[in-house]
C-alpha positions in Angstrom: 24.0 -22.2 -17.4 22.4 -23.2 -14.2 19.9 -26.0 -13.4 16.8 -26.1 -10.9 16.8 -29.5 -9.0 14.4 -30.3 -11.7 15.6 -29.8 -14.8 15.9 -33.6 -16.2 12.2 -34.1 -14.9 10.9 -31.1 -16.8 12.9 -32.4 -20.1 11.4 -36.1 -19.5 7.6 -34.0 -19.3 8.6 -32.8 -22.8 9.2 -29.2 -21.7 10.7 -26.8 -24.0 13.8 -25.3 -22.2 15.5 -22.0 -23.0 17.9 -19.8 -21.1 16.4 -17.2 -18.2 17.9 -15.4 -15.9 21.3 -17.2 -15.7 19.3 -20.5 -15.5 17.5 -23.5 -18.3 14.5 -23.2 -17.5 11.2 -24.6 -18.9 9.2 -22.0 -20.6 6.3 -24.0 -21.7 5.1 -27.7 -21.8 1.7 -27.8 -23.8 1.5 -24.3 -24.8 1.2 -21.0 -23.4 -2.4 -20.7 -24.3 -3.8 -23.6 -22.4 -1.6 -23.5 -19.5 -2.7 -20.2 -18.9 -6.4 -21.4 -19.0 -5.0 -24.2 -16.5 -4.1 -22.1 -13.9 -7.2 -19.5 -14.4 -9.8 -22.5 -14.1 -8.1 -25.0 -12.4 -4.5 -25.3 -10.9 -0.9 -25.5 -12.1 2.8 -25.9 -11.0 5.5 -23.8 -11.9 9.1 -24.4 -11.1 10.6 -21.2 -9.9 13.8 -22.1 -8.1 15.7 -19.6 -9.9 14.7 -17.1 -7.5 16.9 -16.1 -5.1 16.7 -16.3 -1.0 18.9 -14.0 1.6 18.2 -15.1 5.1 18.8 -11.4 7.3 19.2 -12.1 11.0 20.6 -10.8 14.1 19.8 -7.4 16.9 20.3 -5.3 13.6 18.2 -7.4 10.9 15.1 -4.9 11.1 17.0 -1.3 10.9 19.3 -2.7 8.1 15.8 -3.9 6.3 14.0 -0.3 7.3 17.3 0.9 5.4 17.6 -0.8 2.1 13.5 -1.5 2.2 10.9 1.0 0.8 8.1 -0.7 2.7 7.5 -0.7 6.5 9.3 -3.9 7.9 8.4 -2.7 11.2 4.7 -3.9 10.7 5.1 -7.3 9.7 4.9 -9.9 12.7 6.1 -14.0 12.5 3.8 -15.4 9.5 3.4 -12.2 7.3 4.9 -11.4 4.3 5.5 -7.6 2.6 5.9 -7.1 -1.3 8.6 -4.4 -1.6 11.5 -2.9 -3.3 15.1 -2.2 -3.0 15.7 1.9 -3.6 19.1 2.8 -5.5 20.5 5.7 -4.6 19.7 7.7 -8.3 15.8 7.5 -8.0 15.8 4.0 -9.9 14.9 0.1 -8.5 17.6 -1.7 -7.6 15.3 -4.8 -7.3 11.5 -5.6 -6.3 11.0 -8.7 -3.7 9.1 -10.0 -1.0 10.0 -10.0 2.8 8.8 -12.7 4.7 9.4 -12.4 8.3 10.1 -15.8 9.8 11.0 -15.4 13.5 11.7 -12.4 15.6 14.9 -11.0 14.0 14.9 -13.8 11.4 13.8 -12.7 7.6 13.7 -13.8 4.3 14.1 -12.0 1.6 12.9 -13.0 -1.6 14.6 -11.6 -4.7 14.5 -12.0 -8.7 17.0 -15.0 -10.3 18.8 -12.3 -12.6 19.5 -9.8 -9.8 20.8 -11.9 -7.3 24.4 -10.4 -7.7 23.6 -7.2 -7.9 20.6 -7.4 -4.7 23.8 -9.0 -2.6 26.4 -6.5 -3.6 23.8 -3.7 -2.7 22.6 -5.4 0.7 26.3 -6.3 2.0 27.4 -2.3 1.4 24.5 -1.3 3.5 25.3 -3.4 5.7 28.7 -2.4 7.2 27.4 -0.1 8.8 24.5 -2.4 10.3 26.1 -5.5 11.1 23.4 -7.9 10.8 23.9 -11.5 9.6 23.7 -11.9 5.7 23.2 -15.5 4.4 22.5 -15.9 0.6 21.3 -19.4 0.8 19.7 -19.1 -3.3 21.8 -22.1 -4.2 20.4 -24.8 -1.3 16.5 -23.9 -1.8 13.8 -24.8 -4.5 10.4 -23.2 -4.8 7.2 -24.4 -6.4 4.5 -22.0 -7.4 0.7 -24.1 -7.1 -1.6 -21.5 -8.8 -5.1 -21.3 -9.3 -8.7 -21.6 -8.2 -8.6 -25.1 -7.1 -5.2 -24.8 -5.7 -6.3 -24.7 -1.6 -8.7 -27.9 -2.6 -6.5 -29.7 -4.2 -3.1 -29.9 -2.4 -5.2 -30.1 1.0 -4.4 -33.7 1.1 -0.7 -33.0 1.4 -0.8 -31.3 5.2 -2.4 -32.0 8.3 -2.5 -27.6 8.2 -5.7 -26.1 7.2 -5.0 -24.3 4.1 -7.7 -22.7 3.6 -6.5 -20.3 6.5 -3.9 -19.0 5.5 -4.7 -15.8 4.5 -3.2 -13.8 1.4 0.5 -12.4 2.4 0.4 -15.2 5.1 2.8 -17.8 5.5 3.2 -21.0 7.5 6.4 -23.3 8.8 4.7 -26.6 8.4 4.1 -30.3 6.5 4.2 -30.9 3.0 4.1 -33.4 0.7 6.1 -35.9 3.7 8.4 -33.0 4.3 8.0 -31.9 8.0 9.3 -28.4 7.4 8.7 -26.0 4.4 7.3 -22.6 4.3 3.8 -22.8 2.6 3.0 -18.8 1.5 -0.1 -17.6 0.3 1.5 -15.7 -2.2 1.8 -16.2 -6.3 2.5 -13.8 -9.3 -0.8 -15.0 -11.0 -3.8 -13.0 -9.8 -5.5 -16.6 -8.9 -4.9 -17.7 -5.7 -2.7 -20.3 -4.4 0.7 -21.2 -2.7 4.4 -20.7 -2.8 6.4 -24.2 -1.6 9.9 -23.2 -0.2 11.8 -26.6 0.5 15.7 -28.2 -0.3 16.7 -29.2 -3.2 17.1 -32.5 -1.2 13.4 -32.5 -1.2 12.0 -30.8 -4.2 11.4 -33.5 -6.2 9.4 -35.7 -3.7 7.9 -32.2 -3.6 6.7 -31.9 -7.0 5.6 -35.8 -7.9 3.5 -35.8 -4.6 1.9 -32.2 -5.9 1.2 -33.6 -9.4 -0.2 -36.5 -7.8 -2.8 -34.8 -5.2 -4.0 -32.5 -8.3 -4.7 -34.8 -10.8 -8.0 -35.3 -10.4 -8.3 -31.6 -10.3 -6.4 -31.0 -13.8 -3.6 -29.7 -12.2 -0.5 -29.2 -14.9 3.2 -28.1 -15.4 3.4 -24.5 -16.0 6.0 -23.2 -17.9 7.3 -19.3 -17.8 5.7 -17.9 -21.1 2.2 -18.4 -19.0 3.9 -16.8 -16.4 4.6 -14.5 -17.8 0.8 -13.5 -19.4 -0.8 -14.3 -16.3 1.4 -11.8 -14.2 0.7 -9.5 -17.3 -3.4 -9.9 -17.0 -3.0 -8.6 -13.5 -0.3 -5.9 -13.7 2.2 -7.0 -12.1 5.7 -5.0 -12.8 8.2 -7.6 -14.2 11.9 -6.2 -13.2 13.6 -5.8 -16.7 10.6 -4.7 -18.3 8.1 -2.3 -16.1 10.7 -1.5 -13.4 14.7 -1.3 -13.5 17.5 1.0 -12.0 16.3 4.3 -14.2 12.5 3.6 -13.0 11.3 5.0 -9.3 8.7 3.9 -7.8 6.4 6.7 -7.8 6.4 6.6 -11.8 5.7 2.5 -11.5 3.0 3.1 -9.4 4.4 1.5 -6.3 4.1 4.5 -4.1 2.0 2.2 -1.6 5.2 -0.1 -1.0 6.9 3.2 -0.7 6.7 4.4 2.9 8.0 8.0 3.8 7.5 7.3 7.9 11.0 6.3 7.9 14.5 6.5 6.1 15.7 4.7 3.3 17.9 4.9 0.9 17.2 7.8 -1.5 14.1 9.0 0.6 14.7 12.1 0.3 14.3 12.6 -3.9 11.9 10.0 -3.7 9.7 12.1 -1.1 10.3 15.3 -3.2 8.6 13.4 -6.8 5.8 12.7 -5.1 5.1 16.1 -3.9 5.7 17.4 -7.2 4.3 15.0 -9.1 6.2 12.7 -11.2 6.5 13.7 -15.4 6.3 10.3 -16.7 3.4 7.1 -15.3 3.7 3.4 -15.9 -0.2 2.7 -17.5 -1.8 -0.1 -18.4 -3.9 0.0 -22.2 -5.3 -2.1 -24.3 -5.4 -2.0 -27.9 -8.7 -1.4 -29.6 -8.3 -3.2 -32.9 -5.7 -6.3 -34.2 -2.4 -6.0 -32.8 0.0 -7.6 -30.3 2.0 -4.8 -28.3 5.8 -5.9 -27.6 8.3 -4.4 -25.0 10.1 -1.2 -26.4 7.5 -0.1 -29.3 6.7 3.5 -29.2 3.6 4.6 -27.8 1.9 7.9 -29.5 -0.5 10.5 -29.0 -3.2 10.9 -31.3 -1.1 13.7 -32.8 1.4 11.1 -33.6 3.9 12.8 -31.2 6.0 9.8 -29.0 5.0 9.8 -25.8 6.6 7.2 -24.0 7.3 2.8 -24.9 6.0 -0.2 -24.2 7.4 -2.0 -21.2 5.5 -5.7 -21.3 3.3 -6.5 -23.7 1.0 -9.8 -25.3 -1.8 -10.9 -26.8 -4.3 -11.6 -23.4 -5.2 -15.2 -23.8 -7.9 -14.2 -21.1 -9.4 -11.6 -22.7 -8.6 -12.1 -26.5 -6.9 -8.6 -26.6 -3.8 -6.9 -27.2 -2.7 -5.4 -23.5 0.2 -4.2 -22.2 2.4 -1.7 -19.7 4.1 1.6 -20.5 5.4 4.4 -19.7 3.6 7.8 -20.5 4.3 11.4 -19.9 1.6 11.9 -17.1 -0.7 14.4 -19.3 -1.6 10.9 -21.3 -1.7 9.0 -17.9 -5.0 9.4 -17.2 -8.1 6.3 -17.2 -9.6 6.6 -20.6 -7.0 8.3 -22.9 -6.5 7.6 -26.1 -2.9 6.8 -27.3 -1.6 4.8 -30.5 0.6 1.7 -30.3 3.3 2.1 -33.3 3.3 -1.7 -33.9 6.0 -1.6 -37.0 4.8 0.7 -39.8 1.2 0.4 -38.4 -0.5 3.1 -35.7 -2.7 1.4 -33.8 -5.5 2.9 -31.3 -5.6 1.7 -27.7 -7.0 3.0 -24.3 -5.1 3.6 -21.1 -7.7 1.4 -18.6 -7.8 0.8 -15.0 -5.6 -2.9 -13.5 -6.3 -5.3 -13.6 -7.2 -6.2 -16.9 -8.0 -9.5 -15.8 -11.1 -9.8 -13.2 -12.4 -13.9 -11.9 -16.0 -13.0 -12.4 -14.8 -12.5 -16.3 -13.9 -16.1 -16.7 
Protein backbone atom coordinates (compact mmCIF):
# COMPACT_ATOMS: atom_id res chain seq x y z
CA UNK A 1 0.00 0.00 0.00
CA UNK A 2 1.29 3.33 -0.89
CA UNK A 3 1.54 6.59 1.10
CA UNK A 4 1.01 10.44 0.05
CA UNK A 5 3.88 12.66 1.63
CA UNK A 6 1.13 13.16 4.11
CA UNK A 7 -0.08 10.29 5.45
CA UNK A 8 1.18 10.52 9.27
CA UNK A 9 -0.22 14.21 9.28
CA UNK A 10 -3.61 13.16 8.13
CA UNK A 11 -3.52 10.19 10.97
CA UNK A 12 -2.31 12.87 13.65
CA UNK A 13 -5.69 15.17 12.27
CA UNK A 14 -7.59 12.08 13.32
CA UNK A 15 -8.50 11.05 9.70
CA UNK A 16 -10.01 7.81 9.06
CA UNK A 17 -7.75 6.00 6.44
CA UNK A 18 -8.84 3.24 4.14
CA UNK A 19 -7.22 1.76 0.97
CA UNK A 20 -7.92 3.67 -2.63
CA UNK A 21 -6.51 3.27 -5.63
CA UNK A 22 -3.33 1.39 -4.72
CA UNK A 23 -2.84 4.16 -1.97
CA UNK A 24 -4.11 4.88 2.29
CA UNK A 25 -5.72 7.48 1.86
CA UNK A 26 -7.93 9.66 4.18
CA UNK A 27 -11.50 9.31 3.28
CA UNK A 28 -12.98 11.53 5.94
CA UNK A 29 -11.98 13.63 9.01
CA UNK A 30 -15.19 15.07 10.61
CA UNK A 31 -17.69 13.53 8.48
CA UNK A 32 -18.75 13.46 5.03
CA UNK A 33 -21.76 15.59 5.64
CA UNK A 34 -20.10 18.64 6.97
CA UNK A 35 -17.09 18.57 5.01
CA UNK A 36 -19.12 18.67 2.13
CA UNK A 37 -21.01 21.81 3.53
CA UNK A 38 -17.25 23.15 4.14
CA UNK A 39 -16.21 23.25 0.79
CA UNK A 40 -19.81 24.45 -0.67
CA UNK A 41 -19.85 27.53 1.81
CA UNK A 42 -16.52 28.07 2.71
CA UNK A 43 -13.10 26.28 1.63
CA UNK A 44 -11.37 22.97 2.11
CA UNK A 45 -8.22 20.89 1.38
CA UNK A 46 -8.04 17.60 -0.05
CA UNK A 47 -4.94 15.55 -0.39
CA UNK A 48 -4.92 14.11 -3.84
CA UNK A 49 -1.35 13.03 -4.49
CA UNK A 50 -2.49 9.72 -5.64
CA UNK A 51 -3.00 11.04 -8.97
CA UNK A 52 -0.75 10.39 -11.41
CA UNK A 53 1.63 12.99 -13.65
CA UNK A 54 3.34 12.08 -17.25
CA UNK A 55 5.46 14.88 -18.40
CA UNK A 56 5.19 14.47 -22.69
CA UNK A 57 7.91 16.51 -24.42
CA UNK A 58 9.96 16.81 -27.40
CA UNK A 59 9.30 17.90 -31.68
CA UNK A 60 6.64 14.90 -31.48
CA UNK A 61 4.82 15.71 -28.00
CA UNK A 62 1.67 17.31 -29.75
CA UNK A 63 0.91 14.63 -32.68
CA UNK A 64 1.49 11.76 -30.18
CA UNK A 65 -1.12 13.76 -27.83
CA UNK A 66 -3.55 14.52 -31.08
CA UNK A 67 -3.09 10.51 -31.24
CA UNK A 68 -3.89 9.01 -27.94
CA UNK A 69 -6.14 12.35 -27.02
CA UNK A 70 -9.87 12.77 -27.91
CA UNK A 71 -9.79 16.49 -27.42
CA UNK A 72 -7.97 19.11 -29.61
CA UNK A 73 -4.40 19.63 -28.04
CA UNK A 74 -3.74 21.78 -30.89
CA UNK A 75 -5.80 24.65 -29.23
CA UNK A 76 -4.38 24.85 -25.92
CA UNK A 77 -1.53 27.57 -25.68
CA UNK A 78 1.24 27.87 -22.42
CA UNK A 79 -1.21 28.40 -19.25
CA UNK A 80 -4.35 26.37 -20.42
CA UNK A 81 -5.50 23.33 -19.47
CA UNK A 82 -7.97 20.64 -21.56
CA UNK A 83 -10.19 17.93 -19.64
CA UNK A 84 -10.01 14.85 -21.93
CA UNK A 85 -9.85 11.28 -22.43
CA UNK A 86 -7.79 8.42 -23.54
CA UNK A 87 -9.75 6.29 -26.46
CA UNK A 88 -9.08 2.39 -26.45
CA UNK A 89 -9.21 0.91 -29.38
CA UNK A 90 -12.84 -1.26 -28.75
CA UNK A 91 -15.00 1.92 -28.36
CA UNK A 92 -14.37 2.01 -24.47
CA UNK A 93 -12.18 4.69 -22.06
CA UNK A 94 -8.97 3.78 -21.47
CA UNK A 95 -8.71 6.67 -18.91
CA UNK A 96 -10.26 10.41 -18.45
CA UNK A 97 -7.45 13.26 -17.48
CA UNK A 98 -6.49 16.69 -17.89
CA UNK A 99 -3.71 18.14 -20.23
CA UNK A 100 -2.07 20.98 -19.14
CA UNK A 101 0.17 22.52 -21.50
CA UNK A 102 3.21 23.91 -19.77
CA UNK A 103 5.70 25.24 -22.42
CA UNK A 104 5.83 24.88 -26.10
CA UNK A 105 6.26 21.11 -26.62
CA UNK A 106 6.25 20.56 -22.82
CA UNK A 107 2.73 18.86 -21.31
CA UNK A 108 1.38 17.44 -18.48
CA UNK A 109 -0.77 14.99 -18.30
CA UNK A 110 -2.85 14.42 -15.54
CA UNK A 111 -4.23 10.89 -15.00
CA UNK A 112 -6.35 8.81 -12.23
CA UNK A 113 -4.16 7.04 -9.15
CA UNK A 114 -5.71 3.45 -10.14
CA UNK A 115 -4.91 3.76 -13.93
CA UNK A 116 -1.57 4.89 -13.80
CA UNK A 117 -0.22 1.37 -15.12
CA UNK A 118 -2.56 0.87 -17.53
CA UNK A 119 -2.48 5.00 -19.02
CA UNK A 120 1.60 4.30 -19.23
CA UNK A 121 1.40 0.97 -20.90
CA UNK A 122 -1.20 2.56 -23.44
CA UNK A 123 0.79 5.93 -23.95
CA UNK A 124 4.41 4.17 -24.37
CA UNK A 125 2.77 1.70 -27.39
CA UNK A 126 1.54 4.75 -29.09
CA UNK A 127 4.42 6.05 -28.86
CA UNK A 128 6.95 4.00 -30.82
CA UNK A 129 5.84 5.20 -33.55
CA UNK A 130 5.96 8.99 -32.25
CA UNK A 131 9.06 9.26 -30.48
CA UNK A 132 8.38 11.85 -28.09
CA UNK A 133 9.86 11.94 -24.49
CA UNK A 134 7.66 10.08 -21.90
CA UNK A 135 8.46 10.83 -18.18
CA UNK A 136 6.08 9.30 -15.46
CA UNK A 137 7.18 11.50 -12.67
CA UNK A 138 3.66 10.32 -10.37
CA UNK A 139 6.03 9.21 -7.66
CA UNK A 140 8.12 12.72 -7.06
CA UNK A 141 4.82 15.11 -7.10
CA UNK A 142 2.05 15.92 -4.51
CA UNK A 143 -1.13 17.77 -5.23
CA UNK A 144 -3.50 19.69 -2.97
CA UNK A 145 -7.02 20.39 -4.05
CA UNK A 146 -8.27 24.10 -2.13
CA UNK A 147 -11.99 24.06 -2.94
CA UNK A 148 -14.65 26.32 -2.51
CA UNK A 149 -16.22 29.83 -2.46
CA UNK A 150 -13.75 31.47 -0.35
CA UNK A 151 -10.89 29.58 -1.79
CA UNK A 152 -9.34 32.76 -4.24
CA UNK A 153 -9.83 35.01 -0.85
CA UNK A 154 -8.39 33.06 1.39
CA UNK A 155 -5.07 31.59 0.07
CA UNK A 156 -4.37 35.10 -1.60
CA UNK A 157 -2.00 35.79 1.16
CA UNK A 158 0.18 32.94 0.07
CA UNK A 159 1.44 34.59 -3.52
CA UNK A 160 2.47 37.77 -4.67
CA UNK A 161 0.18 36.44 -8.09
CA UNK A 162 -3.23 37.74 -8.39
CA UNK A 163 -5.46 34.81 -8.08
CA UNK A 164 -8.28 36.08 -8.71
CA UNK A 165 -7.08 36.07 -12.49
CA UNK A 166 -6.69 33.11 -13.20
CA UNK A 167 -9.34 32.07 -15.06
CA UNK A 168 -11.17 28.54 -15.00
CA UNK A 169 -8.93 25.84 -17.04
CA UNK A 170 -6.03 28.32 -16.48
CA UNK A 171 -2.95 27.68 -14.84
CA UNK A 172 0.08 29.51 -13.50
CA UNK A 173 4.07 28.62 -12.77
CA UNK A 174 4.46 30.69 -9.74
CA UNK A 175 4.84 31.28 -5.66
CA UNK A 176 3.19 29.44 -3.07
CA UNK A 177 3.12 29.06 0.31
CA UNK A 178 7.32 30.00 0.30
CA UNK A 179 7.76 27.67 -2.61
CA UNK A 180 9.04 29.69 -5.71
CA UNK A 181 7.76 27.25 -8.25
CA UNK A 182 4.47 25.26 -8.26
CA UNK A 183 1.76 25.11 -10.75
CA UNK A 184 -1.40 26.83 -9.24
CA UNK A 185 -4.56 25.60 -11.68
CA UNK A 186 -7.83 26.80 -11.65
CA UNK A 187 -9.24 23.56 -11.79
CA UNK A 188 -11.06 21.21 -9.02
CA UNK A 189 -13.61 18.18 -9.18
CA UNK A 190 -16.05 20.04 -6.95
CA UNK A 191 -18.35 22.38 -8.93
CA UNK A 192 -17.07 25.36 -6.39
CA UNK A 193 -14.35 27.10 -7.52
CA UNK A 194 -10.87 27.00 -6.39
CA UNK A 195 -7.17 25.68 -7.07
CA UNK A 196 -5.14 22.67 -7.75
CA UNK A 197 -1.36 22.98 -5.93
CA UNK A 198 1.16 20.76 -7.94
CA UNK A 199 4.54 20.81 -5.80
CA UNK A 200 7.37 18.00 -4.50
CA UNK A 201 6.87 15.87 -2.06
CA UNK A 202 9.96 17.79 -0.65
CA UNK A 203 7.59 20.59 -0.24
CA UNK A 204 4.10 19.40 0.31
CA UNK A 205 3.91 19.61 3.71
CA UNK A 206 5.22 23.26 4.20
CA UNK A 207 2.52 23.26 1.51
CA UNK A 208 -0.36 22.13 3.38
CA UNK A 209 0.39 23.75 7.13
CA UNK A 210 0.92 27.24 5.44
CA UNK A 211 -2.66 26.49 3.54
CA UNK A 212 -4.44 25.54 6.76
CA UNK A 213 -2.91 28.43 8.31
CA UNK A 214 -4.03 31.29 5.65
CA UNK A 215 -7.69 29.74 5.74
CA UNK A 216 -8.39 29.62 9.15
CA UNK A 217 -10.07 32.40 9.64
CA UNK A 218 -12.06 31.61 6.68
CA UNK A 219 -13.09 27.93 8.07
CA UNK A 220 -11.07 26.25 5.77
CA UNK A 221 -10.86 22.25 6.73
CA UNK A 222 -9.34 18.79 5.77
CA UNK A 223 -11.37 17.12 3.22
CA UNK A 224 -11.39 13.67 2.98
CA UNK A 225 -12.48 11.49 -0.28
CA UNK A 226 -16.12 10.36 0.77
CA UNK A 227 -16.95 14.42 0.22
CA UNK A 228 -15.23 14.04 -2.75
CA UNK A 229 -16.73 11.97 -3.85
CA UNK A 230 -20.56 13.62 -3.29
CA UNK A 231 -19.43 16.89 -4.30
CA UNK A 232 -18.07 15.60 -7.81
CA UNK A 233 -21.48 13.57 -7.76
CA UNK A 234 -23.75 17.01 -7.13
CA UNK A 235 -22.18 18.20 -10.29
CA UNK A 236 -21.94 15.25 -12.67
CA UNK A 237 -18.87 14.56 -12.97
CA UNK A 238 -17.96 10.86 -14.51
CA UNK A 239 -15.87 9.07 -11.90
CA UNK A 240 -13.59 6.32 -13.99
CA UNK A 241 -14.65 2.96 -12.40
CA UNK A 242 -18.06 4.00 -12.01
CA UNK A 243 -19.63 6.30 -14.94
CA UNK A 244 -16.88 5.67 -17.43
CA UNK A 245 -14.46 2.47 -17.96
CA UNK A 246 -12.97 0.45 -20.98
CA UNK A 247 -16.64 -0.96 -22.22
CA UNK A 248 -18.08 2.84 -21.92
CA UNK A 249 -17.42 5.36 -25.18
CA UNK A 250 -17.68 8.58 -24.91
CA UNK A 251 -20.60 9.38 -26.91
CA UNK A 252 -22.84 7.11 -24.44
CA UNK A 253 -21.05 9.19 -21.23
CA UNK A 254 -21.93 12.22 -22.72
CA UNK A 255 -18.44 13.50 -23.46
CA UNK A 256 -18.88 13.94 -27.10
CA UNK A 257 -17.64 17.76 -26.47
CA UNK A 258 -14.11 16.36 -25.35
CA UNK A 259 -14.48 14.14 -28.39
CA UNK A 260 -13.20 16.01 -31.46
CA UNK A 261 -13.62 14.34 -34.99
CA UNK A 262 -11.27 17.33 -36.80
CA UNK A 263 -8.50 14.96 -36.38
CA UNK A 264 -7.42 11.24 -35.80
CA UNK A 265 -7.22 9.33 -32.84
CA UNK A 266 -7.35 6.18 -31.82
CA UNK A 267 -10.66 4.48 -32.64
CA UNK A 268 -12.05 7.62 -34.51
CA UNK A 269 -13.36 5.95 -36.84
CA UNK A 270 -16.32 3.75 -34.69
CA UNK A 271 -16.46 6.52 -32.51
CA UNK A 272 -17.38 9.00 -35.52
CA UNK A 273 -19.86 6.27 -36.92
CA UNK A 274 -22.04 6.14 -33.10
CA UNK A 275 -22.55 9.43 -33.22
CA UNK A 276 -24.03 9.50 -36.56
CA UNK A 277 -26.15 6.76 -35.73
CA UNK A 278 -26.95 7.50 -32.51
CA UNK A 279 -25.74 5.67 -29.59
CA UNK A 280 -28.38 2.76 -27.95
CA UNK A 281 -27.61 3.28 -24.40
CA UNK A 282 -27.04 7.31 -22.42
CA UNK A 283 -25.32 7.93 -19.15
CA UNK A 284 -28.32 10.17 -17.21
CA UNK A 285 -28.47 11.78 -14.34
CA UNK A 286 -32.10 11.16 -11.89
CA UNK A 287 -33.10 11.76 -8.83
CA UNK A 288 -35.25 9.78 -6.76
CA UNK A 289 -38.69 11.09 -5.88
CA UNK A 290 -39.35 9.44 -2.50
CA UNK A 291 -36.84 7.74 0.41
CA UNK A 292 -34.07 5.92 -0.94
CA UNK A 293 -30.26 6.07 -1.50
CA UNK A 294 -29.29 4.78 -5.07
CA UNK A 295 -25.87 2.73 -4.98
CA UNK A 296 -23.61 1.80 -8.01
CA UNK A 297 -24.80 -1.39 -9.91
CA UNK A 298 -28.68 -1.48 -8.75
CA UNK A 299 -30.97 -1.93 -11.69
CA UNK A 300 -32.79 0.81 -13.04
CA UNK A 301 -36.49 0.10 -14.49
CA UNK A 302 -39.12 1.35 -16.54
CA UNK A 303 -42.31 1.98 -15.24
CA UNK A 304 -43.27 -1.36 -16.82
CA UNK A 305 -40.76 -2.89 -14.50
CA UNK A 306 -38.65 -3.98 -17.58
CA UNK A 307 -34.52 -3.29 -16.69
CA UNK A 308 -33.34 -0.71 -18.51
CA UNK A 309 -29.94 -0.06 -17.66
CA UNK A 310 -27.80 0.30 -13.73
CA UNK A 311 -26.70 2.68 -11.55
CA UNK A 312 -23.21 3.88 -12.08
CA UNK A 313 -22.53 6.42 -8.92
CA UNK A 314 -24.94 7.00 -6.61
CA UNK A 315 -25.66 8.91 -2.74
CA UNK A 316 -27.79 10.50 -0.67
CA UNK A 317 -27.10 14.56 -1.91
CA UNK A 318 -26.13 16.21 1.34
CA UNK A 319 -26.82 19.47 -0.81
CA UNK A 320 -30.00 18.84 -1.79
CA UNK A 321 -31.40 16.25 0.78
CA UNK A 322 -32.17 13.75 -2.15
CA UNK A 323 -31.37 10.47 -3.45
CA UNK A 324 -29.29 11.25 -6.95
CA UNK A 325 -27.24 9.43 -8.97
CA UNK A 326 -25.68 8.36 -12.65
CA UNK A 327 -26.74 5.59 -15.02
CA UNK A 328 -26.86 4.17 -17.92
CA UNK A 329 -30.24 3.91 -19.91
CA UNK A 330 -31.28 2.63 -23.27
CA UNK A 331 -31.65 6.02 -25.04
CA UNK A 332 -35.69 5.70 -25.42
CA UNK A 333 -35.60 6.44 -21.42
CA UNK A 334 -32.81 9.01 -21.88
CA UNK A 335 -34.72 11.83 -22.29
CA UNK A 336 -35.09 15.14 -19.45
CA UNK A 337 -38.20 14.31 -17.49
CA UNK A 338 -38.69 10.45 -17.79
CA UNK A 339 -39.78 8.47 -15.39
CA UNK A 340 -37.80 5.34 -14.42
CA UNK A 341 -37.72 3.15 -11.03
CA UNK A 342 -34.61 2.60 -8.91
CA UNK A 343 -34.82 -1.25 -7.70
CA UNK A 344 -33.19 -0.29 -4.34
CA UNK A 345 -33.32 -4.18 -2.90
CA UNK A 346 -36.83 -5.66 -2.88
CA UNK A 347 -38.24 -1.99 -3.12
CA UNK A 348 -39.07 -0.08 -6.69
CA UNK A 349 -38.61 3.19 -6.27
CA UNK A 350 -39.72 6.24 -8.63
CA UNK A 351 -37.13 8.75 -9.81
CA UNK A 352 -36.78 11.34 -12.67
CA UNK A 353 -34.03 11.50 -15.31
CA UNK A 354 -33.19 15.62 -14.72
CA UNK A 355 -30.93 17.97 -16.46
CA UNK A 356 -26.77 18.36 -14.63
CA UNK A 357 -26.02 19.60 -12.51
CA UNK A 358 -28.08 18.70 -9.78
CA UNK A 359 -26.27 21.06 -7.76
CA UNK A 360 -26.62 24.97 -8.70
CA UNK A 361 -24.62 27.93 -6.04
CA UNK A 362 -27.70 30.14 -6.13
CA UNK A 363 -29.37 26.84 -4.32
CA UNK A 364 -27.25 27.12 -1.30
Amino acid sequence: MKQTALSEVHKALGAKMVPFAGFEMPVSYEGVNAEHETVRKAVGVFDVSHMGEFLVEGPQALALLQKVTSNDVSKLTVGKAQYSCFPNETGGVVDDLIVYKVKEETYLLVVNASNIDKDWAHISKYNEHFGANLRNVSDDYSLLAIQGPKAVEAMQSLSSLDLSEIKFYNFVVGDFAGIPHVIISATGYTGSGGFEIYCKNSEVEQVWSKVLEAGANFGIKPIGLAARDTLRLEMGYCLYGNDIDDTTSPIEAGLGWITKFTKEFVNHEALAQQKADGPKRKLVAFQIEERGIPRKDYPILDMAGNEIGQVTSGTMSPSLSKGIGLGYVTVENAKVGSEIQIQIRKNSVPASVVKLPFYKPSES
